[in-house]
C-alpha positions in Angstrom: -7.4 -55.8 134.6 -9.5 -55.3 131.4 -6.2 -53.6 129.8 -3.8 -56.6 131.1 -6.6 -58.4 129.3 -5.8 -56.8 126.0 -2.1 -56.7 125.6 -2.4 -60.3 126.5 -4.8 -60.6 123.7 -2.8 -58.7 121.3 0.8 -60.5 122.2 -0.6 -64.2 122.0 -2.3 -62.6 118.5 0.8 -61.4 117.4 2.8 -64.9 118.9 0.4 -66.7 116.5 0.6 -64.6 113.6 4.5 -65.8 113.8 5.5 -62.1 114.8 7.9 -60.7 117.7 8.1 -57.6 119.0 11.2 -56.2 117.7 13.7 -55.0 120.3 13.9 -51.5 121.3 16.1 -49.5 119.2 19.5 -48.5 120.3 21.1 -45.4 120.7 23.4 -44.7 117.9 26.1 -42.4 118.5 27.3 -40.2 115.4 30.6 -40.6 114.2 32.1 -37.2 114.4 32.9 -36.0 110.6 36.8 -35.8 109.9 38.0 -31.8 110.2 40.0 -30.8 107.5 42.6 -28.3 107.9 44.3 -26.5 105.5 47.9 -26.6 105.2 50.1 -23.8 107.2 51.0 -21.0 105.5 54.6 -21.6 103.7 57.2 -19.7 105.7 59.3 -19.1 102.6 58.2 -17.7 99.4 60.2 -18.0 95.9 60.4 -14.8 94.1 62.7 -16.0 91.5 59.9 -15.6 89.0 59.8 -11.3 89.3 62.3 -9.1 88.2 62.8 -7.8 91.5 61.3 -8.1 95.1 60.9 -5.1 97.2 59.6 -5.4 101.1 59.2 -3.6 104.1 59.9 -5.2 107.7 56.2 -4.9 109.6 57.3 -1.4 111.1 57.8 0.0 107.8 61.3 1.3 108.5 63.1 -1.3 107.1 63.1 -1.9 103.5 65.1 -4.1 100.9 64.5 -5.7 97.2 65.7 -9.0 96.1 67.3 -9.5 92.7 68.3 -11.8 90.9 71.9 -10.7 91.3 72.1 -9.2 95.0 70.1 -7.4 97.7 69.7 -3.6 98.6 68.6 -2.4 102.3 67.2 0.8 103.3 66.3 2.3 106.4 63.9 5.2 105.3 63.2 6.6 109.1 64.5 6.2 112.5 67.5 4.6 112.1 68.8 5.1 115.4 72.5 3.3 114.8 76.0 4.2 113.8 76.5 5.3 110.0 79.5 4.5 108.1 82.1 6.7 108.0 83.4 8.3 105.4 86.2 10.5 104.4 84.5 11.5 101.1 80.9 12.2 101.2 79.5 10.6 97.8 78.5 12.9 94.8 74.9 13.7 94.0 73.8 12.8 90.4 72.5 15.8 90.0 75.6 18.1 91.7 74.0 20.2 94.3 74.0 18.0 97.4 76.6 15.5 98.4 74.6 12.0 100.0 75.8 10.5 102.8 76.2 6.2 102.5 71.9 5.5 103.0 71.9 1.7 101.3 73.9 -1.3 102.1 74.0 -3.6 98.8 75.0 -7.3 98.8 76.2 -8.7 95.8 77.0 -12.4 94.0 80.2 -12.5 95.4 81.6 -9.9 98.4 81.2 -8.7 101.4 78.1 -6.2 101.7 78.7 -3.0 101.8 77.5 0.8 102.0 76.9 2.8 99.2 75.2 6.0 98.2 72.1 6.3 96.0 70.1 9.1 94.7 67.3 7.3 94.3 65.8 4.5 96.7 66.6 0.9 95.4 63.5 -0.6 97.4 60.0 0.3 96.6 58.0 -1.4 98.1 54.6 0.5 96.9 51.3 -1.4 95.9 51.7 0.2 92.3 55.1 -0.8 91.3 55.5 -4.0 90.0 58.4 -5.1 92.5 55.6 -5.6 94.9 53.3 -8.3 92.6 55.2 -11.3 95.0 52.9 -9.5 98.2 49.5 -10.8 97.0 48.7 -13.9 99.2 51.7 -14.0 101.3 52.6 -10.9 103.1 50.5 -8.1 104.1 49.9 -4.0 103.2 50.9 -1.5 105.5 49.6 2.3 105.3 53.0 4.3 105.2 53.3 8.3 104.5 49.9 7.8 102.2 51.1 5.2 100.3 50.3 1.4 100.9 53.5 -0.5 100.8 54.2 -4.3 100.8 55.2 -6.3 104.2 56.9 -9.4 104.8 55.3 -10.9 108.0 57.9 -11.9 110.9 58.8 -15.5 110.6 58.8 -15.9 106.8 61.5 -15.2 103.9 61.7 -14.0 100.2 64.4 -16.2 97.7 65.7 -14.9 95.0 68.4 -17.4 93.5 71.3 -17.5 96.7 69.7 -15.0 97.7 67.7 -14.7 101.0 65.5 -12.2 103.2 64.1 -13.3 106.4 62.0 -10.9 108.5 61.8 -11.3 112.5 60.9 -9.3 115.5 64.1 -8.1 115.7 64.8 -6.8 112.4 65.9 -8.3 108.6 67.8 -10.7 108.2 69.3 -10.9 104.2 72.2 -13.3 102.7 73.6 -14.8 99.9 73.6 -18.5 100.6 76.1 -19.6 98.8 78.4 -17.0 100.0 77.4 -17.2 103.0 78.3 -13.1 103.6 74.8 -11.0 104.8 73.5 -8.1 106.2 71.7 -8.0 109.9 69.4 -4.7 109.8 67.3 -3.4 113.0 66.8 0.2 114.0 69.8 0.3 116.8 72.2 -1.4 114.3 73.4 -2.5 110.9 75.7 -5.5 110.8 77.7 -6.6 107.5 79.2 -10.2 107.7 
């Protein structure tokens, strides 16, 4: 009773001083901050600005390079398809062993077609400089002790008309103004 007493004491105090009780504070509940995402990945890179453009599909058997005026396709290893034929086998630079047709090169105007090289057009090693468009949009892949660039699945190199796409399936390169390409997997090359 003597505590009754009091609060009564201390409310009609309060009542007289010209002072309410303020109300009981309410629970506030925090705005959530706003996420912010980055923005995806392009899917398509420009590569116009380098000389050339040399890739490797994620397995590392396929490889092409971009120029400014075509595309040339390798299949270092494993290719596991039917290879041109040939009545002639093509000369050697150097004399002393004839080359079978390795690259299939797509020009500005044309069909693509097979042709024999002495030398690899694609090179798609960290130290040469066809690899400089890698850095921030493909990948590096370990490859016969040498690190070589990748062009993830699901995203393309351009090159002026010209286009390389890389899926699970295999590369995908063509001129799009001519609309003629080149379809390259293990089991197969196509030329359209």
């Amino acid at each position: 009773m003597r505590r009754y007493r009091r609060l009564a004491a201390v409310a009609t105090a309060l009542s007289v001083a010209g002072c309410t009780p303020s109300p009981a504070p309410r629970e506030v509940t925090p705005t959530p901050a706003p996420t912010v995402s980055k923005p995806p990945a392009p899917a398509s890179l420009d590569v116009s600005k380098y000389e050339e453009a040399a890739f490797s599909a994620p397995n590392g058997n396929l490889w092409c390079v971009l120029y400014s005026d075509g595309i040339s396709c390798l299949i270092p290893r494993g290719y596991r398809g039917a290879a041109p034929k040939q009545a002639e086998p093509c000369p050697s630079w150097n004399g002393e062993d004839d080359l079978r047709p390795n690259t299939i090169d797509l020009g500005p105007s044309g069909k693509p077609q097979w042709v024999c090289l002495d030398d690899q057009a694609a090179r798609p090693f960290k130290d040469d400089p066809a690899s400089g468009w890698q850095r921030g949009f493909g990948t590096w892949r370990r490859i016969d002790d040498q690190l070589i660039a990748v062009l993830p699945h699901g995203k393309s190199l351009r090159h002026g008309v010209f286009q390389c796409a890389s899926a699970a399936s295999g590369v995908t390169c063509t001129n799009t103004r001519t609309k003629h390409g080149i379809k390259l997997s293990q089991q197969a090359v196509t030329l359209s």
